[in-house]
C-alpha positions as CSV (number, residue, x, y, z in Angstrom):
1,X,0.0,0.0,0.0
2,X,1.4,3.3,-1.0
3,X,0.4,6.7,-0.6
4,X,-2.3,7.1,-2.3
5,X,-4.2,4.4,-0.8
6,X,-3.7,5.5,2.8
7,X,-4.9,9.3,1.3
8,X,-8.1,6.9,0.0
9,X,-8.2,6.0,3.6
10,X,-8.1,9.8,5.2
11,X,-10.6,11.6,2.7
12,X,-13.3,8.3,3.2
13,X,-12.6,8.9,7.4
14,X,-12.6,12.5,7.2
15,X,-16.3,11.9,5.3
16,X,-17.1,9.9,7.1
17,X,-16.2,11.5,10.5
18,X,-18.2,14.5,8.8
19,X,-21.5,11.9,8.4
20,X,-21.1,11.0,11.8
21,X,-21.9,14.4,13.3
22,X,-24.7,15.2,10.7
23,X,-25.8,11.5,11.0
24,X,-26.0,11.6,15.1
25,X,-28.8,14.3,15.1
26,X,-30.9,12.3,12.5
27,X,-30.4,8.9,13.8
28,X,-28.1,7.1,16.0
29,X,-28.1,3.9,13.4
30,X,-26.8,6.6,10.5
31,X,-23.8,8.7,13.0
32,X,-22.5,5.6,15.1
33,X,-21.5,3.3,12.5
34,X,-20.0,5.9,10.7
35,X,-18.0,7.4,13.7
36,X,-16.9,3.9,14.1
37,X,-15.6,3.0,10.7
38,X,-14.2,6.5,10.3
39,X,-12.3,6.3,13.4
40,X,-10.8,2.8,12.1
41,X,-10.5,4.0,8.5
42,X,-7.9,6.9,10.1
43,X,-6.2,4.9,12.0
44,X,-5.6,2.8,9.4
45,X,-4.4,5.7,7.3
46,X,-2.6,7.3,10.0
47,X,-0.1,4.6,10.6
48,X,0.5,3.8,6.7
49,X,1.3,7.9,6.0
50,X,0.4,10.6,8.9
51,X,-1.4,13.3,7.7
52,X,-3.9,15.9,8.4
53,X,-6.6,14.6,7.0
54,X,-6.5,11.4,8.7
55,X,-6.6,13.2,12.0
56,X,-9.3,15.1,11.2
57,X,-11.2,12.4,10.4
58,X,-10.3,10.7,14.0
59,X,-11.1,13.8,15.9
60,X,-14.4,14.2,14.1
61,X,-15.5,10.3,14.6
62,X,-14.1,10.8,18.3
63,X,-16.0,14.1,18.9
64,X,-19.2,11.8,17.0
65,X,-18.8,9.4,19.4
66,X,-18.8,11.6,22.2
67,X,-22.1,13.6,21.1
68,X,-23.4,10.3,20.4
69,X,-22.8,9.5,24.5
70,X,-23.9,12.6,26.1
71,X,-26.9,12.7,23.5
72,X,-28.2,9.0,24.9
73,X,-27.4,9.8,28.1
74,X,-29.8,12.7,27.8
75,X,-32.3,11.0,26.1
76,X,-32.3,7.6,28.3
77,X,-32.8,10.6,31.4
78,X,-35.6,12.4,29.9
79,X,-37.3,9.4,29.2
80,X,-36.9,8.2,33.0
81,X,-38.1,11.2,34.8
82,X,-40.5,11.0,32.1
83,X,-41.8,7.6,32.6
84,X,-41.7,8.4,37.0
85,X,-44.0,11.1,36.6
86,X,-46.7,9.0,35.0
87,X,-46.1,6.4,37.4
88,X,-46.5,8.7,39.9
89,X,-49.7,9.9,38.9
């Protein structure tokens, strides 16, 4: 593998990592798969050639994964004070 396929493998996690964050506010089964191949998909690149590109794409599937977190976390609250206060009533 030369050059150009680990610059293949930055620009498809740097997508990627960019579909992530767009893909986490529409639906978790779009953002987290893609944070998760994008994250391997520069890590791959990054060891064949470091380059920019290939961490941007991890930081941008890291941060995905992150929002992806602290979004469920969020959500699985709200739904449990949610569901106590029609238990309670």
């Amino acid at each position: 593998m030369g050059r150009s396929d680990s610059n293949g493998l930055a620009i498809a996690s740097l997508v990627l990592g960019i579909v992530s964050i767009l893909g986490i506010w529409a639906s978790w089964a779009i953002g987290i798969p893609a944070a998760v191949v994008g994250l391997i998909l520069g890590i791959m690149a990054r060891k064949q050639n470091p380059s920019s590109m290939a961490t941007a794409g991890i930081v941008l599937s890291i941060i995905a994964l992150i929002l992806s977190a602290v979004v469920m976390v969020a959500c699985v609250s709200c739904f449990g004070c949610f569901s106590f206060k029609i238990l309670m009533t």
